[in-house]
C-alpha positions as CSV (number, residue, x, y, z in Angstrom):
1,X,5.7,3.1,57.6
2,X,3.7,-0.2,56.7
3,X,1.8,0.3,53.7
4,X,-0.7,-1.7,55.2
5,X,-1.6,0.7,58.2
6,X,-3.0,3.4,56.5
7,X,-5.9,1.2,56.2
8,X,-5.9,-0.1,59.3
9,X,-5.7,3.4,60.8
10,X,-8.2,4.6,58.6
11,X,-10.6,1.1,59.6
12,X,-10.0,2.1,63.6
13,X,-10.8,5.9,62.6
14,X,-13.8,4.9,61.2
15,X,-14.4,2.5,64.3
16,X,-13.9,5.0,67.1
17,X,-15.9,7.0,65.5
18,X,-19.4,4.8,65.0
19,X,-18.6,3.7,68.6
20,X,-19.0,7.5,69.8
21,X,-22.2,8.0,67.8
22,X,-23.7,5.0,69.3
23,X,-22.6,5.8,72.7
24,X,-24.2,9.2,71.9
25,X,-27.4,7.9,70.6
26,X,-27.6,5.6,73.9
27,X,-26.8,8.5,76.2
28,X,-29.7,10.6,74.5
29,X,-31.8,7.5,74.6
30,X,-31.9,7.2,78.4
31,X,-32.0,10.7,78.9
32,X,-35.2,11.1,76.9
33,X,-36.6,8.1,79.5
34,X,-35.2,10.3,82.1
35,X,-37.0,13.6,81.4
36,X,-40.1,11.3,80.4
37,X,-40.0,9.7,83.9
38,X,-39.2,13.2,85.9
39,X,-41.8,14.9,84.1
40,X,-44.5,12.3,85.3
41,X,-43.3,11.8,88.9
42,X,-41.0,14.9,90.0
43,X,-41.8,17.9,91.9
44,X,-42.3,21.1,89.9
45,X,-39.8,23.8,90.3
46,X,-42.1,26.6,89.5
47,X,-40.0,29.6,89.8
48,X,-37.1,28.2,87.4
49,X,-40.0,27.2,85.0
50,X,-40.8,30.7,84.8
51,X,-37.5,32.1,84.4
52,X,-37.1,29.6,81.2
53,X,-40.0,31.2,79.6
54,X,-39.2,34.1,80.1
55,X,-35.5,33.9,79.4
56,X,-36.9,31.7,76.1
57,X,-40.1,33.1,75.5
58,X,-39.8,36.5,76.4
59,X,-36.5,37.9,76.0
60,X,-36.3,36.3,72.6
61,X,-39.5,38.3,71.0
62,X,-37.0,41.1,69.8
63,X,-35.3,39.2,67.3
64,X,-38.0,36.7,66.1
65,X,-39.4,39.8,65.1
66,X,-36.8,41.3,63.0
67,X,-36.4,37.7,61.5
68,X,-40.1,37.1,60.7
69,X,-40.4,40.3,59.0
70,X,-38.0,40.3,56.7
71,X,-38.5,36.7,56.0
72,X,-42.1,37.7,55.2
73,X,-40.8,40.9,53.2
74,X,-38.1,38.6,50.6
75,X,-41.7,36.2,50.4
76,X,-43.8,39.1,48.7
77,X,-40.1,40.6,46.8
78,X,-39.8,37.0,45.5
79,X,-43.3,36.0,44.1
80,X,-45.2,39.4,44.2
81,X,-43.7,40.8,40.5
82,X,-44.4,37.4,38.7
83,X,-48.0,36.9,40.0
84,X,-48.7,40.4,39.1
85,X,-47.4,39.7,35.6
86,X,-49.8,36.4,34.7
87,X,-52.5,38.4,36.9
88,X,-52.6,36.5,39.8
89,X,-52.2,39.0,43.1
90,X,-55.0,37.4,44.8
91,X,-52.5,34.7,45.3
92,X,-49.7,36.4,46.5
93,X,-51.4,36.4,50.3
94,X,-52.3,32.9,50.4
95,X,-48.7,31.8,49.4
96,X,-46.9,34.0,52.1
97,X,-49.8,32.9,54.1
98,X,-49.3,28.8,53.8
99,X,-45.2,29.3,53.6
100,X,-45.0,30.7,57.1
101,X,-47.6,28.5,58.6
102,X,-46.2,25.0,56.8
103,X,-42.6,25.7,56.9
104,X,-40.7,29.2,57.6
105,X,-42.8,30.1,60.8
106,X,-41.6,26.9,62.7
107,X,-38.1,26.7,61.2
108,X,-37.4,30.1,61.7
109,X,-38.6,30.4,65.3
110,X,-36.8,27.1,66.3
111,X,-33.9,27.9,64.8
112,X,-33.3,31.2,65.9
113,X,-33.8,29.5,69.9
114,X,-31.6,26.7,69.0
115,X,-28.5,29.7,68.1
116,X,-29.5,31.6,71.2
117,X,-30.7,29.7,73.8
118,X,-29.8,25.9,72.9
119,X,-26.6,27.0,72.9
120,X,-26.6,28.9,76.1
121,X,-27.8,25.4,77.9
122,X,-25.7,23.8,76.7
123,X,-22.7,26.1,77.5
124,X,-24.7,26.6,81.6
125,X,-24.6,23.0,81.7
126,X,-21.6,22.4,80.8
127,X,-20.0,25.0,82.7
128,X,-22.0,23.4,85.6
129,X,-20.7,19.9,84.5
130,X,-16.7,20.7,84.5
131,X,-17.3,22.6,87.6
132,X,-18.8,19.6,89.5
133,X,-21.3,21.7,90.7
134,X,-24.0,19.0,89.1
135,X,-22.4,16.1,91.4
136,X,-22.8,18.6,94.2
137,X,-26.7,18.6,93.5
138,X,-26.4,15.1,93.4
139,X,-24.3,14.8,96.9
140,X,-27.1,17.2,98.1
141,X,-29.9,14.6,96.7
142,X,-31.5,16.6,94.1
143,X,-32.2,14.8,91.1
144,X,-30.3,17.3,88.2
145,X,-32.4,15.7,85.5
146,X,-36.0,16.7,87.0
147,X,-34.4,20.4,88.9
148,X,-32.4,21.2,85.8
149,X,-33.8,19.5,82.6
150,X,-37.2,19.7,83.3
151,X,-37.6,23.0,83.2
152,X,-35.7,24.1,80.2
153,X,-37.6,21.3,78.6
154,X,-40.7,22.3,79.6
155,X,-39.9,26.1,78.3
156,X,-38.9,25.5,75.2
157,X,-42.0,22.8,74.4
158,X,-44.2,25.8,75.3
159,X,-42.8,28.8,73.9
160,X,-41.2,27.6,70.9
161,X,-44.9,26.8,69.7
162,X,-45.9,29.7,70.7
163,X,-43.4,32.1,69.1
164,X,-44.2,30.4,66.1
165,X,-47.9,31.5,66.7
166,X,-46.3,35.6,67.1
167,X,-44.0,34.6,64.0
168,X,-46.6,33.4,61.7
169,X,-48.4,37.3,62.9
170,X,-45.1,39.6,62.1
171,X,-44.1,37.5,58.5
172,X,-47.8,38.3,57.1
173,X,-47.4,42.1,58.3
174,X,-44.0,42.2,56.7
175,X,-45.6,40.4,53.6
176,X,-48.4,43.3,53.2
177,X,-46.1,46.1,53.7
178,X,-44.1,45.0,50.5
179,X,-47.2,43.7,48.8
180,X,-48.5,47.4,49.2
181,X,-45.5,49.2,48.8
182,X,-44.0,47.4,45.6
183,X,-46.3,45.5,43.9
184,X,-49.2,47.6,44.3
185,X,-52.2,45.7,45.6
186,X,-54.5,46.4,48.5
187,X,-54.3,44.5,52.4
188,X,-58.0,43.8,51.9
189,X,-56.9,41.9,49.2
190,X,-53.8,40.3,50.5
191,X,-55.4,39.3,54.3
192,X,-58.6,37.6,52.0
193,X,-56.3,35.8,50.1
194,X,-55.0,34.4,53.3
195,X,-58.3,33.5,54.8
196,X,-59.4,31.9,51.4
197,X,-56.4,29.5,51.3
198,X,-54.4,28.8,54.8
199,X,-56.3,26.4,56.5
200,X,-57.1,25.3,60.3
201,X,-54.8,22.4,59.1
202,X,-51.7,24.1,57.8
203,X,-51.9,26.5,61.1
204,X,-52.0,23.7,63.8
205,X,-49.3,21.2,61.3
206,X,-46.8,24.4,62.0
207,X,-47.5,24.5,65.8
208,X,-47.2,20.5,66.2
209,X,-44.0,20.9,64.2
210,X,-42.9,23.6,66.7
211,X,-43.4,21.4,69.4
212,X,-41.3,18.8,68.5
213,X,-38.6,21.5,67.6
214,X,-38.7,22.8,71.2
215,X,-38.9,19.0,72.4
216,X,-35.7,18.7,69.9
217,X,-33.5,21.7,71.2
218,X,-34.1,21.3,75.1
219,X,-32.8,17.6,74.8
220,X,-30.2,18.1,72.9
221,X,-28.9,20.7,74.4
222,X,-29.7,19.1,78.0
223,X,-27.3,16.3,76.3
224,X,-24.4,18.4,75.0
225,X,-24.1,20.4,78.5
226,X,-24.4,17.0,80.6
227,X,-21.8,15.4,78.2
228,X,-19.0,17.7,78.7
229,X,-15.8,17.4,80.2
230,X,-12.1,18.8,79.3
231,X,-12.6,22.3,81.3
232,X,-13.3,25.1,79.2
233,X,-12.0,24.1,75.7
234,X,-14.7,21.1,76.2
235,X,-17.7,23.4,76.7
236,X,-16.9,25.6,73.6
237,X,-17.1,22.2,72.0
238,X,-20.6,21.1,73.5
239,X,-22.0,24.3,72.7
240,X,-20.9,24.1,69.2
241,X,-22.1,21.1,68.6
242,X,-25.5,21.1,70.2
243,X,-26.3,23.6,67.4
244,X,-24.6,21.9,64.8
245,X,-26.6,18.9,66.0
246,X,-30.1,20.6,66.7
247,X,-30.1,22.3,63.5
248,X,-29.7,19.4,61.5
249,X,-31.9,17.4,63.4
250,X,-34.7,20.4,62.9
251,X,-34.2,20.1,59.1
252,X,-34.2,16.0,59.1
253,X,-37.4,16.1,61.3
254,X,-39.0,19.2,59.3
255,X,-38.7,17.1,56.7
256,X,-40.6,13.8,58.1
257,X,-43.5,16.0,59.7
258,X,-44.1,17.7,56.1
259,X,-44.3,14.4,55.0
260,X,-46.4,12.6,57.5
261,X,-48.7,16.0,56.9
262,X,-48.9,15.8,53.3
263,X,-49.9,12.1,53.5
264,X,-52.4,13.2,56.0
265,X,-53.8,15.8,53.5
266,X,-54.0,13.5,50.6
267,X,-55.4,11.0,52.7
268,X,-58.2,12.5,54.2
269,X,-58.9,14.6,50.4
């Protein structure tokens, strides 16, 4: 073989590749103005609306829980010894307090929906897709973007934000319970030194965050399952991916929001 086409190969590689994640970035593009546009001017389905927050909202409770807790519980095991050592318990409260709110309350939640239900859109989707049961809505004249999309959309905008609100709740009880238990001070103490240092700010900079995280995983996913083709092998593929790709864009975005906050803080300091 040519020396010459390894490069060449590797150049067209390279190629096909930027090509797909343009195409991608276009595709998610339009169906952003899509949902945008349906969400202003389509009808309401109502009862799948419900169904998606409950499905999202409801049935998820169970293991936010056990995740919240224990994240709250390795928060108090972490910091509680070495603030008791330079005397500073009256800090350990406020430091569980502000890491939920800021950062682990919002991350934890969204995450946790983007492994269980992003991926399950995106596999229904998809499964509808390769099925051709979404050009059958369309043969029938319903719009799938505003009957399908729009609710999931709508769900996960809502309830992400406000499992976030139940997380933030269910870390700081976790965070007590080791606080009492192993390093020894009292919930008095603990709960005031959450009052005296998490702010109205950090609270409502977590639930905006959570918001764009829901916004995040119902588009996404709504993209993966809409994408698919190749049959079954191509939806274990979309699904896979929209989590791959949700949960990186959660940590990229987590990252400008803290920023944009912080900023905001200094600014109005």
């Amino acid at each position: 073989m040519n020396v010459l086409s390894y490069p060449t190969r590797a150049i067209s590689s390279l190629g096909n590749l930027l090509i797909k994640q343009v195409t991608a970035a276009g595709q998610l593009t339009i169906l952003m103005f899509q949902i945008g546009y349906w969400l202003i001017n389509g009808k309401r389905s109502w009862k799948n609306i419900s169904e998606q927050l409950n499905e999202i909202g409801v049935n998820s409770i169970p293991v936010i829980s056990v995740c919240s807790l224990f994240a709250g519980m390795v928060l108090v095991v972490q910091v509680g010894k070495q603030f008791a050592s330079i005397s500073a318990v009256a800090f350990i409260g406020g430091t569980v307090g502000l890491s939920l709110a800021r950062e682990l309350a919002p991350l934890i939640t969204a995450v946790v929906i983007a492994g269980r239900n992003g991926s399950a859109m995106a596999a229904e989707l998809g499964t509808m897709k390769v099925t051709e049961q979404i050009d059958a809505l369309v043969a029938l004249s319903v719009n799938p973007v505003s009957y399908l999309i729009i609710p999931r959309v709508i769900a996960c905008v809502v309830m992400v934000p406000v499992l976030t609100i139940f997380s933030n709740i269910i870390g700081l009880v976790g965070g007590v319970i080791v606080a009492i238990s192993q390093v020894g001070i009292t919930s008095p103490v603990y709960f005031n030194s959450v009052v005296d240092n998490v702010t109205v700010t950090d609270f409502v900079s977590g639930i905006i965050k959570s918001a764009v995280f829901g916004l995040i995983i119902g588009v996404v996913a709504a993209h993966k399952g809409l994408s698919c083709d190749g049959g079954a092998e191509g939806v274990g593929k979309a699904t896979t991916s929209s989590v791959v790709m949700i949960i990186t864009l959660l940590l990229i975005v987590n990252y400008l929001l803290s920023s944009l906050f912080f900023i905001h803080q200094q600014g109005m300091a």
